[in-house]
ROTILUM-93331 format. One line per 4 residues: number of its first residue (from 1); for each residue x, y, z of C-alpha. Coordinates in nm, 2 decimals, always signed. Example, Ala and Ser with C-alpha at 12.3 -4.5 7.8 and 13.67 -1.06 7.14 Angstrom:
<sites>
1 = +1.23,-0.45,+0.78 | +1.37,-0.11,+0.71 .
</sites>
This chain:
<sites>
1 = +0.38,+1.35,+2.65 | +0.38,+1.70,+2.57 | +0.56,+1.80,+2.23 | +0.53,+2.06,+1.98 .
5 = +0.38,+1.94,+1.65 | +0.31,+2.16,+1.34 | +0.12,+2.04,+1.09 | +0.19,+2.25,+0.75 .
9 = -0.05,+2.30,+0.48 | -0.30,+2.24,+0.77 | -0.54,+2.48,+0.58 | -0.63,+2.15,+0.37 .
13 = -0.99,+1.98,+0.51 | -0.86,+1.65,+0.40 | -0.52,+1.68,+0.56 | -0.58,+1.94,+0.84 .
17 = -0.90,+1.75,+1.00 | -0.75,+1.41,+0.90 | -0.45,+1.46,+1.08 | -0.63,+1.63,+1.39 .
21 = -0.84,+1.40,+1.43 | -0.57,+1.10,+1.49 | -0.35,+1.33,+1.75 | -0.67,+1.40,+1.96 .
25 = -0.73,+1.05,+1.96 | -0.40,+0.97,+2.09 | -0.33,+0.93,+2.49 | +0.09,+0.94,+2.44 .
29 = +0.03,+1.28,+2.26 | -0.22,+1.42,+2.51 | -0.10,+1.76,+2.65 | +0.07,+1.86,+2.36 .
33 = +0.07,+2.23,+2.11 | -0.05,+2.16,+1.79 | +0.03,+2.45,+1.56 | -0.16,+2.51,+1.24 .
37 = +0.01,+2.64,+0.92 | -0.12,+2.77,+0.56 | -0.01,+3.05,+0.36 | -0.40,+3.04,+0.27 .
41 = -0.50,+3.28,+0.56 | -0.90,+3.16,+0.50 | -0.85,+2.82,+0.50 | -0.66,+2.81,+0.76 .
45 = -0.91,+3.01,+0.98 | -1.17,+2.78,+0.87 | -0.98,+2.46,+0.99 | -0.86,+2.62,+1.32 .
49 = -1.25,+2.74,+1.38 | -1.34,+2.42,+1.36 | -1.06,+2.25,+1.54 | -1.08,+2.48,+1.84 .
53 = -1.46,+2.42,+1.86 | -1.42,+2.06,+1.87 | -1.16,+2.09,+2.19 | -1.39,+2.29,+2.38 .
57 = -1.68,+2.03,+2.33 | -1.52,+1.73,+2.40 | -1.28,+1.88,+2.69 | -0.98,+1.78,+2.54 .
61 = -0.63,+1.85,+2.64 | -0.45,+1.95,+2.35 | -0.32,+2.31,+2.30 | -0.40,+2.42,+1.98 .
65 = -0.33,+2.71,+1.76 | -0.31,+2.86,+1.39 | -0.05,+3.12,+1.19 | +0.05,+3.19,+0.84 .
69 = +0.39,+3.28,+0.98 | +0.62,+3.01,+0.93 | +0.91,+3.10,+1.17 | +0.63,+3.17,+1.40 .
73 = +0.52,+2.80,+1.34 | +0.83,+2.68,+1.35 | +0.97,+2.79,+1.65 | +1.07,+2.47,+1.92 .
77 = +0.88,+2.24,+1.73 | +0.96,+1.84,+1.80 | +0.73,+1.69,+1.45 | +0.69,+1.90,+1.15 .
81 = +0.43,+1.72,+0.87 | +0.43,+1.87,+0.56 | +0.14,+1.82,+0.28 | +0.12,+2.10,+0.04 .
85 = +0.03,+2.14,-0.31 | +0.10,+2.46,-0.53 | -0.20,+2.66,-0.71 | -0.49,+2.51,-0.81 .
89 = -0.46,+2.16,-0.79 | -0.66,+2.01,-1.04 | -0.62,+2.25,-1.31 | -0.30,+2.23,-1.30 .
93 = -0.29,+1.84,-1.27 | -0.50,+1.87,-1.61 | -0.21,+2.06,-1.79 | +0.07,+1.83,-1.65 .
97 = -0.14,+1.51,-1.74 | -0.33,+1.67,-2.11 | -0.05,+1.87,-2.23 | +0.20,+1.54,-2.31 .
101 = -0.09,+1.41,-2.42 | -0.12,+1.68,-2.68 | +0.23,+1.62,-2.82 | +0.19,+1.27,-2.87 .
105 = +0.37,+1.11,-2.52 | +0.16,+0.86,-2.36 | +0.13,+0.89,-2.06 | -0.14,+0.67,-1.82 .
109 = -0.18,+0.96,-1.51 | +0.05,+1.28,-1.49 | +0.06,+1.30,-1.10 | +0.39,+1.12,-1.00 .
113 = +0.55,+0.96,-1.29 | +0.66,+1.03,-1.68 | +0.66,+1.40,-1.77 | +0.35,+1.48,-1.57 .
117 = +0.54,+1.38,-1.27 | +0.82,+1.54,-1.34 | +0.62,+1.89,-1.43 | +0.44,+1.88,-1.04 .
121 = +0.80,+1.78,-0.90 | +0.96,+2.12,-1.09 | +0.65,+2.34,-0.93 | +0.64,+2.21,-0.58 .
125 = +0.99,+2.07,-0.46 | +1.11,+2.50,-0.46 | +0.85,+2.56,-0.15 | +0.91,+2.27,-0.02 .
129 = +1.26,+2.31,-0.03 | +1.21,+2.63,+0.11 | +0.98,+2.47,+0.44 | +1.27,+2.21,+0.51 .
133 = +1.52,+2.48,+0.47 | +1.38,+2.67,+0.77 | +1.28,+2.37,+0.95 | +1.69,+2.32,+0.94 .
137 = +1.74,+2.67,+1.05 | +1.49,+2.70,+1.31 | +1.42,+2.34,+1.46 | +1.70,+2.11,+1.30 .
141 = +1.65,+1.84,+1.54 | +1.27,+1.78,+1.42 | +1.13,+1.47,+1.30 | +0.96,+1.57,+0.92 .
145 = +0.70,+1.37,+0.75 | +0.61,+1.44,+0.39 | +0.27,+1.34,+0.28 | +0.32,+1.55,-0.08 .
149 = +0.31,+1.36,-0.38 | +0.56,+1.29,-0.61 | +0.69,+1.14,-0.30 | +1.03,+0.98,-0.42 .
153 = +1.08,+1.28,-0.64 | +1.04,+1.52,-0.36 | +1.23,+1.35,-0.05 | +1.55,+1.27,-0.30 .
157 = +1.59,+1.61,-0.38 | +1.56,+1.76,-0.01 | +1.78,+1.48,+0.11 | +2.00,+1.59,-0.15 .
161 = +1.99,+1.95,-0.05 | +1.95,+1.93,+0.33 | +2.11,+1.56,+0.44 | +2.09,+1.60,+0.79 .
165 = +1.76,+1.68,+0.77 | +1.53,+1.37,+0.96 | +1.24,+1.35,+0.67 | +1.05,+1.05,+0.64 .
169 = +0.83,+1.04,+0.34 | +0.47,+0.87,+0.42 | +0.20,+0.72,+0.16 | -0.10,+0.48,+0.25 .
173 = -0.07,+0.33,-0.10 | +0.04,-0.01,+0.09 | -0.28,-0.03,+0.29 | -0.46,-0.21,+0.03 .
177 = -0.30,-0.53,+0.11 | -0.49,-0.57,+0.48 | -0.80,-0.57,+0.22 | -0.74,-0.78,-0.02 .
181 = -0.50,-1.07,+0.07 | -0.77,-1.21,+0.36 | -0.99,-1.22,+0.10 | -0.75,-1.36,-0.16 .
185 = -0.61,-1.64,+0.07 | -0.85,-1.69,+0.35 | -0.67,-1.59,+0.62 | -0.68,-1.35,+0.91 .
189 = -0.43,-1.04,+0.80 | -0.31,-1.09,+1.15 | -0.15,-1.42,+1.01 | +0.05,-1.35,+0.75 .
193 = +0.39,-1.19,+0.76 | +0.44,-0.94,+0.43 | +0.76,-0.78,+0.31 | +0.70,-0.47,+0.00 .
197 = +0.92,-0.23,-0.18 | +1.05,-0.04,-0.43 | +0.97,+0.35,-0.50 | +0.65,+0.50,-0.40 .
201 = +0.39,+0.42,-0.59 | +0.57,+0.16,-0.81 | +0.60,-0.10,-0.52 | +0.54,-0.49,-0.51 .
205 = +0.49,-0.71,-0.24 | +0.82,-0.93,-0.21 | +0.75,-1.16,+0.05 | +0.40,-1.37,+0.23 .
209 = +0.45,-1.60,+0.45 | +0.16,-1.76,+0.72 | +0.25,-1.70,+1.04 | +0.07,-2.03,+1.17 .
213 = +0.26,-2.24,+0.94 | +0.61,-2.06,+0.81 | +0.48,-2.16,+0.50 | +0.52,-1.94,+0.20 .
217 = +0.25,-1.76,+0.12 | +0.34,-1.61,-0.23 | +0.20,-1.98,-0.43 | -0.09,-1.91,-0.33 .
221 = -0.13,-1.56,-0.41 | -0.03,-1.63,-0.76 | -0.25,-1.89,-0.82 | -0.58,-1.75,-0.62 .
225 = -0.54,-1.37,-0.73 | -0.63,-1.36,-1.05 | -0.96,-1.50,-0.98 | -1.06,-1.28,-0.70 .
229 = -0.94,-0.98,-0.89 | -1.17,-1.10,-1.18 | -1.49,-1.06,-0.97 | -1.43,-0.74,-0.85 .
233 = -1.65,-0.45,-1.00 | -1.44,-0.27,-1.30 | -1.27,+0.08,-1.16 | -1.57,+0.20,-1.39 .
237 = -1.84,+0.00,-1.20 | -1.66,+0.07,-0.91 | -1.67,+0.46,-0.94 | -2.05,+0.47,-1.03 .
241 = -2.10,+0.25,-0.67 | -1.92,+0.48,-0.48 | -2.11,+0.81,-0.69 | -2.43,+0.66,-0.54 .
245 = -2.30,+0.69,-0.21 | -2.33,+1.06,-0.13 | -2.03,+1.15,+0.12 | -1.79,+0.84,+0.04 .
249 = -1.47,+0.89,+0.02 | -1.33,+0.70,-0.30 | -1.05,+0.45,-0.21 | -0.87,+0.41,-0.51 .
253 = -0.67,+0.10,-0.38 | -0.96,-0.15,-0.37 | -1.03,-0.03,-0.72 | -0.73,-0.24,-0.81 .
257 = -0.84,-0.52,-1.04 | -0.82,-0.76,-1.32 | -0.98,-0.64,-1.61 | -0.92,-0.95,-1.82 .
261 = -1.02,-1.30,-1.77 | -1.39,-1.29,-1.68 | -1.44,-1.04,-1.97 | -1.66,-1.24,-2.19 .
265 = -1.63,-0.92,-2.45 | -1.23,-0.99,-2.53 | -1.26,-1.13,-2.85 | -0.96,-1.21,-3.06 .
269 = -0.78,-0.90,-3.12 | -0.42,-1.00,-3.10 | -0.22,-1.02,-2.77 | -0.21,-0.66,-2.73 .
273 = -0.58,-0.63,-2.72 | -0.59,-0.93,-2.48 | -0.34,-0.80,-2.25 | -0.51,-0.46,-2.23 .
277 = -0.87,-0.67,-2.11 | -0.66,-0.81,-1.88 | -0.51,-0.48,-1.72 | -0.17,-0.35,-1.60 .
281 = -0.20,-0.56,-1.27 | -0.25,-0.88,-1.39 | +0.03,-0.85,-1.66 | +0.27,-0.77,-1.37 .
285 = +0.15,-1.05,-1.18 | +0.17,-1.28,-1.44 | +0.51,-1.15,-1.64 | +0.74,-1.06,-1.26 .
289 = +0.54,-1.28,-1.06 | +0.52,-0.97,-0.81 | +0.17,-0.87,-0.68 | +0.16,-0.46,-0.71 .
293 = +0.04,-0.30,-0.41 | -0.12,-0.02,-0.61 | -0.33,+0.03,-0.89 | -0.30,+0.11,-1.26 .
297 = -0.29,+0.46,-1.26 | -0.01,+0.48,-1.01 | +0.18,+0.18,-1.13 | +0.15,+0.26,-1.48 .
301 = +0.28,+0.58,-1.45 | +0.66,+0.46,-1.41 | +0.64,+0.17,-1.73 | +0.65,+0.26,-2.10 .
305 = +0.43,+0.01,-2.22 | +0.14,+0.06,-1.97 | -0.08,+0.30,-2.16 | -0.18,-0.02,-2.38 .
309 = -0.29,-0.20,-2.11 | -0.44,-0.01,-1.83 | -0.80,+0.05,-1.80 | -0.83,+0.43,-1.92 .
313 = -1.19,+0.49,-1.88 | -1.19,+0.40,-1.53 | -0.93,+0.58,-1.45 | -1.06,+0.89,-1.64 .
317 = -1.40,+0.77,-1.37 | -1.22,+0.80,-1.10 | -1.02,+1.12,-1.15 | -1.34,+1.33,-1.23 .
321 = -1.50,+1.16,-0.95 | -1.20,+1.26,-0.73 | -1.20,+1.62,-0.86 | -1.56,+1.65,-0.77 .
325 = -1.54,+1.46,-0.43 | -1.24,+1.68,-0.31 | -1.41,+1.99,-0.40 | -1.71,+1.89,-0.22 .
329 = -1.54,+1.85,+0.14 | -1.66,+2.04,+0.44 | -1.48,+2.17,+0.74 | -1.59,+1.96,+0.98 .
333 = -1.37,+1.75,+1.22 | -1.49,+1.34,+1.29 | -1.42,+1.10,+1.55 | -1.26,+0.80,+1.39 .
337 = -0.91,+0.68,+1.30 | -0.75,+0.76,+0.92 | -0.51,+0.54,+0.76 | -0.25,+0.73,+0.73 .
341 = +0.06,+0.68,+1.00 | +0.19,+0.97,+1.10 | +0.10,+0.98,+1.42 | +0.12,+0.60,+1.52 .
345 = +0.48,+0.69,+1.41 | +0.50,+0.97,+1.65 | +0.33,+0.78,+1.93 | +0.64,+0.47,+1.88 .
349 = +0.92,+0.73,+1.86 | +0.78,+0.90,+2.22 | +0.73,+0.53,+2.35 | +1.00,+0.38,+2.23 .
353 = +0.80,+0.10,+2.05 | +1.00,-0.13,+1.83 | +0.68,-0.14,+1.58 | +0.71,-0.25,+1.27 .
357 = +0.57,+0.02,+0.99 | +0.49,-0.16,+0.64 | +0.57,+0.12,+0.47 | +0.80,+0.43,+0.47 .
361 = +1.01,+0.65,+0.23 | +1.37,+0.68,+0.34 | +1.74,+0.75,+0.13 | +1.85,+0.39,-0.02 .
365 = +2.18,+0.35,+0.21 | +2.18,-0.01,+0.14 | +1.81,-0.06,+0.20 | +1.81,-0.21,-0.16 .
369 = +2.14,-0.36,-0.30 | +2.09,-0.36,-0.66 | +1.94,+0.03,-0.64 | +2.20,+0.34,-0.58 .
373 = +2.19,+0.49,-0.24 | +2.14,+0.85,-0.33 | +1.76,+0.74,-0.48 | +1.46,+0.76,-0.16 .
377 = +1.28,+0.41,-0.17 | +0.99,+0.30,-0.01 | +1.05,-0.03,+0.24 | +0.95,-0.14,+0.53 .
381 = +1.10,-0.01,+0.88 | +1.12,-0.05,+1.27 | +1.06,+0.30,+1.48 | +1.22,+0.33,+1.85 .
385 = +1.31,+0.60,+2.06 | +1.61,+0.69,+1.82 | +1.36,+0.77,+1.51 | +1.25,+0.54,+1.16 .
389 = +1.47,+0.31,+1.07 | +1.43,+0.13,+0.74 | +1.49,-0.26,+0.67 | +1.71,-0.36,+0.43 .
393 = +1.57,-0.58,+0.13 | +1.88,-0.73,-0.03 | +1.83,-0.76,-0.41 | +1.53,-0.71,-0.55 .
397 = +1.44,-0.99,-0.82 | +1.66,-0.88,-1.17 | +1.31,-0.78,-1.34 | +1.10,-0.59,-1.10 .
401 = +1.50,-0.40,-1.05 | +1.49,-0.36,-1.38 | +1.16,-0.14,-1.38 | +1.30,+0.06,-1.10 .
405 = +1.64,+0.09,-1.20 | +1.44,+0.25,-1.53 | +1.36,+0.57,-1.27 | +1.71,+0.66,-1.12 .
409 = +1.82,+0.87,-1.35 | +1.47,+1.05,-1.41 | +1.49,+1.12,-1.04 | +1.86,+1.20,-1.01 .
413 = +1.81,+1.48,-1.29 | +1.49,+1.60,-1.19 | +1.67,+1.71,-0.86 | +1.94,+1.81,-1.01 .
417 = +1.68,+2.05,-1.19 | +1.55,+2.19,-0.92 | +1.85,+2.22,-0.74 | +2.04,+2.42,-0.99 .
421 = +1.75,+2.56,-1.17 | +1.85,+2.46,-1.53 | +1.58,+2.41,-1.80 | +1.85,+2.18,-1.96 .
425 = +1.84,+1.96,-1.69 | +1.50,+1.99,-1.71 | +1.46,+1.85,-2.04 | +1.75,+1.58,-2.01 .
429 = +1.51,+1.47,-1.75 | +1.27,+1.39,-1.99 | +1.49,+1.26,-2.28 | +1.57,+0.96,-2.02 .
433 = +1.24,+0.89,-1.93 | +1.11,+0.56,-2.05 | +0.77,+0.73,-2.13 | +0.89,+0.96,-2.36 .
437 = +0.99,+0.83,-2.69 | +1.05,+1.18,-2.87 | +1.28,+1.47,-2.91 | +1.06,+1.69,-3.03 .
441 = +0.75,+1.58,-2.81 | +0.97,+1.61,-2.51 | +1.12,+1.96,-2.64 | +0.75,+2.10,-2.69 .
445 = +0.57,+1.99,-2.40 | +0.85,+2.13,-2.16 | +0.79,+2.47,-2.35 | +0.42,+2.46,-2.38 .
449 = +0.45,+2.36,-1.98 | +0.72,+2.63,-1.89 | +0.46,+2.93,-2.05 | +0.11,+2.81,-1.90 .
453 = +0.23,+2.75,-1.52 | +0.56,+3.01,-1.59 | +0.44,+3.18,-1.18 | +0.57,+2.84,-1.07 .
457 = +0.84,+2.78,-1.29 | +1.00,+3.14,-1.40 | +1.31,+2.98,-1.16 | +1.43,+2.78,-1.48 .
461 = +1.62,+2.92,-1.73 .
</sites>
């Protein structure tokens, strides 16, 4: 079927020849104009060099081409995906994550939760808000998919702004469950029915059940889980393996683990101590009886107490090692399927599919009963020809909604931040965060913050 699709920050190797390479893998979407767009006029050449290049060799029938005009871009476009991130990435990643740090706030990660999360949401929601804004302009009726991280942040605050606007938020967090429960339970993926949610990146799964049997899946998990988390290489361990393997991608998700219980090392420390051997995933599956679908360093982002029990030296592993293997990526375009969804999304809107997605980011609107509608969640949905439509969850169980419930004001202010360009806001969005236990900490960091990445943020006053 032949449809317009612009793929925005395309100048990205990892997103740009990612995405590629699943639409010109894809028979429904044969046919169709694939426009390119970066405001990074080099990288963007590079990508589209390479793209074009591997058309011609392997005769393929896509139209394909590149522009740092937007408008240009935009123009009769039927899918827009956007995945952009603002100056230089990791550098400014290091300030957002170091500089709480510095006052005193502990924080586990500083991407997508606590004040680090809040600092990348204040620098890149303003372009994004500015792509979605003339997406509505010059191609309202487009399906949007957002791939940039802090997910939930983000697609609140441009559903807040632009409500008609048909964004789906996307995050391949939840693929680590087609790994681990086979393993875990001994069973085919194929046969086990799963229902997850919450926000993105702080998700559980809610619901296993075998498909063979109806029986309920989740005893098992909680009793088998622990064990096979214990084997697993450390995230330290794990990161050194995947070092020695020259071109590997890391996959944080199947660093997931439980540092505790087959640490002969523990020693008798106190329960704090004990806890932090055993790791933010185990507590969580021990305290809630939920199994997190991500790892420490997402999860631990969102829950004050996690920086005593998360497993900081492998995450600090797997950052550099991230940093490094990001920087070391080539423009070159592979055969080969990605995880992400996007266009197995695309392919059941233009087919009219009735799949079931285990994963998307959508506005609340009932979805979750004991969560306010205005908040974006992540659950799982259905897509037909009329677009992505999420399934509702009920109530969540009292102390996983808890947890959550701990986020909606962080997000509600942090768009209200954006939106109305108020440091005040700003700050307020701090003072309710369950990370940050201090006035004055808060009150600093946002200053130190607001001077060092001031090209970004100059907007707040």
């Amino acid at each position: 079927m032949k449809k317009k699709i612009v793929l925005i920050g395309a100048g990205s190797a990892q997103f740009g020849f990612g995405t590629l390479g699943d639409i010109f893998q894809s028979e429904v979407l044969e046919g169709s104009e694939i426009v390119l767009h970066d405001i990074n006029a080099e990288s963007l050449n590079k990508v589209e060099r390479v793209a074009q290049q591997y058309i011609r060799d392997h005769n393929l029938p896509f139209v394909l081409s590149a522009t740092t005009s937007r408008p240009q871009a935009l123009g009769g476009a039927d899918y827009c995906v956007i995945s952009i991130e603002v100056g230089s990435r990791f550098d400014l990643w290091d300030q957002d994550w170091k500089i709480p740090l510095q006052y005193g706030i502990r924080q586990v990660y500083g991407e997508n939760g606590g004040p680090g999360g809040l600092f990348h949401s204040l620098r890149i929601i303003p372009p994004i808000l500015e792509i979605c804004g003339d997406i509505q302009a010059i191609c309202p009726n487009a399906v949007v998919f957002n791939f940039s991280n802090p997910m939930s942040r983000i697609c609140t605050t441009v559903h807040r702004k632009y409500p008609d606007l048909r964004l789906i938020g996307l995050c391949h967090e939840i693929g680590s469950l087609p790994r681990h429960l086979p393993r875990i339970l001994g069973t085919p993926f194929s046969n086990l029915s799963i229902v997850a949610g919450g926000l993105n990146h702080f998700s559980v799964l809610l619901k296993a059940t075998y498909r063979d049997t109806g029986k309920d899946a989740y005893p098992d998990i909680r009793a088998k889980a622990p064990a096979y988390f214990a084997e697993l290489p450390s995230l330290r361990q794990m990161v050194k393996m995947r070092e020695s393997r020259e071109g590997t991608a890391p996959d944080e998700e199947q660093m997931v683990r439980d540092a505790a219980s087959a640490r002969s090392e523990a020693g008798t420390q106190g329960e704090v101590q004990q806890w932090a051997e055993r790791g933010l995933f185990q507590l969580i599956l021990e305290r809630f009886g939920l199994l997190p679908i991500t790892t420490d360093s997402h999860f631990g982002e969102y829950v004050q107490w996690a920086y005593e029990v998360v497993e900081h030296q492998g995450i600090l592993d797997f950052y550099e090692f991230y940093r490094k293997w990001m920087l070391m990526q080539k423009p070159e375009l592979r055969g080969g399927s990605t995880s992400e969804r996007v266009v197995p999304i695309i392919e059941g809107i233009l087919t009219d599919s009735h799949q079931e997605e285990m994963a998307v980011n959508l506005p609340n609107a009932g979805l979750i009963d004991n969560l306010p509608e205005f908040i974006v969640v992540e659950v799982p949905a259905t897509v037909d020809k009329e677009g992505v439509h999420g399934t509702p969850l009920g109530r969540l169980p009292a102390g996983f909604a808890g947890l959550l419930y701990n986020q909606v004001a962080v997000h509600d202010l942090t768009a209200e931040a954006v939106l109305t360009g108020s440091r005040e806001i700003a700050l307020q969005a701090l003072l309710v965060d369950p990370i940050v236990d201090s006035v004055r900490a808060a009150e600093g960091a946002l200053n130190s913050i607001l001077e060092l990445q001031k090209p970004y943020l100059d907007y707040l006053k």
